[in-house]
Structure formats: C-alpha cells, structure tokens
KEVEXLO-776069 format. One record per residue (C-alpha): residue in three letters; x, y, z. Coordinates in steps of 0.5 Angstrom, whole numbers, padded with zeros to 4 digits, always signed. Each point is the difference from the previous one (the first is absolute). Layout:
<atoms>
ALAXYZ ...
</atoms>
This chain:
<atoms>
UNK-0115+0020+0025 UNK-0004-0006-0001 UNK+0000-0007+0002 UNK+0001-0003-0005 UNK+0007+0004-0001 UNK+0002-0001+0007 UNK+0000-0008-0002 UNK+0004+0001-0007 UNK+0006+0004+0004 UNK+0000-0005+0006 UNK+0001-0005-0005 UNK+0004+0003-0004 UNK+0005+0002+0006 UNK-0001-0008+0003 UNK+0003-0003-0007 UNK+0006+0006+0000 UNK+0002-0002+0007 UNK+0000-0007-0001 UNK+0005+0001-0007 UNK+0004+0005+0004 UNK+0000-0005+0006 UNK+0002-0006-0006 UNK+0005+0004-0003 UNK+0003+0002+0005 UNK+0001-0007+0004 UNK+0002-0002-0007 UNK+0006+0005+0000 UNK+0002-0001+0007 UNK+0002-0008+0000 UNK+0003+0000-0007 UNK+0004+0005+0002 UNK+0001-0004+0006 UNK+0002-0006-0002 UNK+0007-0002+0002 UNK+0005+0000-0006 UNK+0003-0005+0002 UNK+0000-0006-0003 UNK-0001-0007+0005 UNK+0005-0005-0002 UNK+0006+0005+0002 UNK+0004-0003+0005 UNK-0001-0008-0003 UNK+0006-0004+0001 UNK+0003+0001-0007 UNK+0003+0004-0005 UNK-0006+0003-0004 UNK-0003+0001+0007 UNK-0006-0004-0003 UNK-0004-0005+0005 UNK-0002-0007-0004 UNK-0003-0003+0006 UNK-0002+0005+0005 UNK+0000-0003+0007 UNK-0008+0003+0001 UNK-0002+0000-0007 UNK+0000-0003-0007 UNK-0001+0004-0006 UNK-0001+0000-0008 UNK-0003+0004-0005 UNK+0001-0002-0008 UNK-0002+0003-0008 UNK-0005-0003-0004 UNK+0003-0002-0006 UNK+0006-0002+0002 UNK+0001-0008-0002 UNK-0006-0003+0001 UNK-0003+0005+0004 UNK+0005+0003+0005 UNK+0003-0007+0001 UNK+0007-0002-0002 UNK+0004-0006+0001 UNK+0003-0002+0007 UNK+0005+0004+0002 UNK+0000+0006-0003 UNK-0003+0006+0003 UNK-0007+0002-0003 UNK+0000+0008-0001 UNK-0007+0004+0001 UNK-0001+0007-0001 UNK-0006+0005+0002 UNK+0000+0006-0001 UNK-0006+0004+0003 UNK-0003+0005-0006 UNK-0003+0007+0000 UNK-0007-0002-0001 UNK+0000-0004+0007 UNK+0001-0007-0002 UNK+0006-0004+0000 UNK+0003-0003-0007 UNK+0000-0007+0001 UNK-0007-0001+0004 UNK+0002-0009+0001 UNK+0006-0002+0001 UNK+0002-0008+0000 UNK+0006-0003+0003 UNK+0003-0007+0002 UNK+0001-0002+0007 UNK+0006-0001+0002 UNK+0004+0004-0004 UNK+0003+0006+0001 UNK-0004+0007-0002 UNK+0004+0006-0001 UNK-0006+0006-0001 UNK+0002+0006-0003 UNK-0006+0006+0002 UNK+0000+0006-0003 UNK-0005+0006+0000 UNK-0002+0007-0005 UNK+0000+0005+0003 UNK-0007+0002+0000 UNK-0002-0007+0005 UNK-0001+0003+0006 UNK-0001-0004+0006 UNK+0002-0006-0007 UNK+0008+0002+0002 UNK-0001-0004+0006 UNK-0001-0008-0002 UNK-0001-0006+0006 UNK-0001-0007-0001 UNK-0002-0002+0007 UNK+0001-0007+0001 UNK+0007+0000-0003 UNK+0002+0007+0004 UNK+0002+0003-0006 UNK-0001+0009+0001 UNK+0003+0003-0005 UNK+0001+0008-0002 UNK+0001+0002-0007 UNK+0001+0008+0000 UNK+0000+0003-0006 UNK+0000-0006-0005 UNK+0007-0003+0003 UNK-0001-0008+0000 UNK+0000-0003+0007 UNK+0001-0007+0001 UNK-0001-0006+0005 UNK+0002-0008-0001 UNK-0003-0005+0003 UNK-0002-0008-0002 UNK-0007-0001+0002 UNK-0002-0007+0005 UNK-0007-0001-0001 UNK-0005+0000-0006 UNK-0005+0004+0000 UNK-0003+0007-0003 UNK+0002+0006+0004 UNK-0001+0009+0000 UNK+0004+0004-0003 UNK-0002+0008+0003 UNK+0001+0007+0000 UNK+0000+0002+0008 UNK-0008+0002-0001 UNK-0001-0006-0005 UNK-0002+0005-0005 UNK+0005-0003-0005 UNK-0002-0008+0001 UNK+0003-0006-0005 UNK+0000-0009+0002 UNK+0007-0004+0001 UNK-0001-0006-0001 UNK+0005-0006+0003 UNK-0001-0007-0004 
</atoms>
C-alpha cells in the first residue's frame, strides 16, 4: 500500500471518529436532560416563578405590538421553537423590562440537541420532547441583550430587554 493511501484512510478514520464522538455526545445530553420544568414548586397555583429569588427571566416575539412590547401590566407572551433545520424561528427577540414574559418553547422532532433551550442569565432550562410546548415566566429586571441556546449552542438567537 502506498503512502499516500495510507494518508486518506488515516484522515478519513480521524473525521468519522470525530462525527461519531459528536453525535454520540449530542444524543447523550438531549436525552439526559432533566424534564422537569424549573419553575415547579413557585409558591403560587400555576406553579409559575415571576421573580425567582436567584434569577430574573424574560423572552418575547417579534411582531407582537411594537416589536414584542405591550402595555404596562400585561404579560408579553413569546414563543420559540427550534426547527429541524437547526435554527430557531424567532432568531431576536425584544422585550421591556419590568413586565412579566411568559416564554413558551416548543421544538420539531428533528431538532436534536435544539430539544433543549436556556437562557443563562435569567435561569431559564426548558425541554421540549416530542413538540409538546414547555414554558417559563419570568419579569425580566435589567435591560440588556442576552443568548438564547441550545446546551452545545448549535442552535443560537438574541433576547433583547429595552
């Protein structure tokens, strides 16, 4: 065998072990993931946390009254679903600060690790299998642009608190 052959199949085996070792990490954290939603056990019927002690959370839809925002004292109600084509559908999303954000998420069954969403700095961890809708509320305190994810932020989209 020559050299050069013994070079394309050594290649060749590096970039099948490094899909295999992807995938397989892939598979094993979306099915890990805890399917519990977070807020359950908020000291209120709907077992919803509007001001969670550690965290602040919000979310919102564009096209919504001006761009996500609706008057004070409603809820602003957002929705993402992560597609099969390993994006999300709302890729930015606004929202106004100090009023409370029910985020509902939802993903295609062909999302992969996309099942699995968090914003970070709000404590939001939501799982959706098989399409069913999660969701979390929260009134998000502090104006800024924060990260939506999927848990190998593959899937990636832009929250943004005015």
């Amino acid at each position: 065998m020559s050299q050069n052959n013994f070079e394309i199949k050594k290649s060749t085996l590096i970039v099948v072990l490094v899909a295999l070792i992807a995938v397989s990490g892939a598979a094993y954290y979306v099915l890990t993931v805890p399917t519990q939603n977070p807020n359950v056990g908020c000291s209120n019927p709907e077992n919803v946390c509007l001001s969670p002690p550690t965290s602040n959370g919000s979310g919102a839809n564009a096209g919504q009254q001006a761009n996500g925002v609706q008057p004070a004292g409603s809820i602003q109600k957002i929705s993402i679903r992560a597609l099969s084509s390993g994006q999300y559908d709302n890729p930015e999303i606004h929202v106004k600060v100090g009023i409370p954000v029910r985020l509902t998420f939802t993903a295609d069954n062909g999302a992969g690790c996309g099942k699995y969403m968090a914003i970070d700095e709000f404590g939001v961890k939501l799982t959706s299998r098989n399409g069913e809708d999660e969701v979390a509320e929260f009134t998000p305190q502090n104006p800024g642009t924060y990260y939506y994810h999927c848990g190998m932020w593959m899937f990636k989209g832009k929250l943004v608190v005015e």
